[in-house]
Structures are given as structure tokens and as C-alpha cells.
C-alpha positions as CSV (number, residue, x, y, z in Angstrom):
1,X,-9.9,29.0,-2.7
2,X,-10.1,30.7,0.5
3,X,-10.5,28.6,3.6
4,X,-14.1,27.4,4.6
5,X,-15.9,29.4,7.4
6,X,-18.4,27.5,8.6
7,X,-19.1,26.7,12.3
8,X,-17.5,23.4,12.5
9,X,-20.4,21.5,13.7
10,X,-21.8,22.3,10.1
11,X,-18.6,21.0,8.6
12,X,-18.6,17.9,10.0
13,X,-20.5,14.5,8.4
14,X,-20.8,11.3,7.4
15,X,-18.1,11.8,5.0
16,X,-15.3,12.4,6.8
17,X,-12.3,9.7,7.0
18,X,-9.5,10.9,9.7
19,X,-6.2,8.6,9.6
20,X,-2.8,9.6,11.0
21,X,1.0,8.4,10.1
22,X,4.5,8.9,10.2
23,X,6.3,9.7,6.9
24,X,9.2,12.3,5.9
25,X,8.7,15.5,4.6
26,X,12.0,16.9,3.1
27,X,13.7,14.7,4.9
28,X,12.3,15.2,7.9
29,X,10.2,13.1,10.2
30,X,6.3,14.3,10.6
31,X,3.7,12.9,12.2
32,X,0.4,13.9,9.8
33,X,-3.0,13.8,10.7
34,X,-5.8,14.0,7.3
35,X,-9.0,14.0,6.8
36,X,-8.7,12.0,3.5
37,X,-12.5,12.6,2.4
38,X,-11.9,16.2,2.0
39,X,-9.3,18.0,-0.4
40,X,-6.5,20.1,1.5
41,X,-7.3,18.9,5.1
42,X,-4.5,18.1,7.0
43,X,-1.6,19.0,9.0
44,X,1.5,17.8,10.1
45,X,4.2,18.5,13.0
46,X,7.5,17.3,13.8
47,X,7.6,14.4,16.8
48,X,9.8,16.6,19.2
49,X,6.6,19.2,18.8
50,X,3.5,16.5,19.3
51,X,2.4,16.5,22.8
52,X,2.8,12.9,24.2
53,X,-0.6,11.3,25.9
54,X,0.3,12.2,29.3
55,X,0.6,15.9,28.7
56,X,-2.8,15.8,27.5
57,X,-4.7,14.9,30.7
């Protein structure tokens, strides 16, 4: 299926459910953000590559 290409602000709706975590993935730490409403939407990245708060403002 290839990937949806929509402008975003007609992807998004009521039925979207966003959570984040830490877990492993082949044995190595990830911090995952998904949108667990929809089927294939989600990524991931290492914690060494996440930008911390500060670097954000």
C-alpha cells in the first residue's frame, strides 16, 4: 500500500489516538511515538537522537 497523500489537515480527525513510550527494539532503546487509531503510523528514534525540550524553543 503506498503511503497516503493527502494534505494533512484532511488526514487528521476525531479518530486519531497519539501515545508515546520507551521500549527496546533489537535490543536497543527507542523512544516511539503512534498513532494507535490508524494501521502503520508510527516512528521511533533512539534517545541520544530525540531533541531534549530546551532545544526545541
Amino acid at each position: 500500500m503506498p503511503p497516503r497523500t493527502e494534505p494533512l489537515d484532511r488526514q487528521m480527525g476525531t479518530d486519531s489516538d497519539v501515545v508515546a513510550a520507551i521500549d527496546e527494539i533489537d535490543g536497543e532503546t527507542q523512544f516511539i511515538v503512534a498513532d494507535i487509531a490508524r494501521d502503520d503510523a508510527w516512528l521511533s528514534a533512539t534517545p541520544a537522537s530525540a531533541a531534549e525540550l530546551e532545544q526545541w524553543r
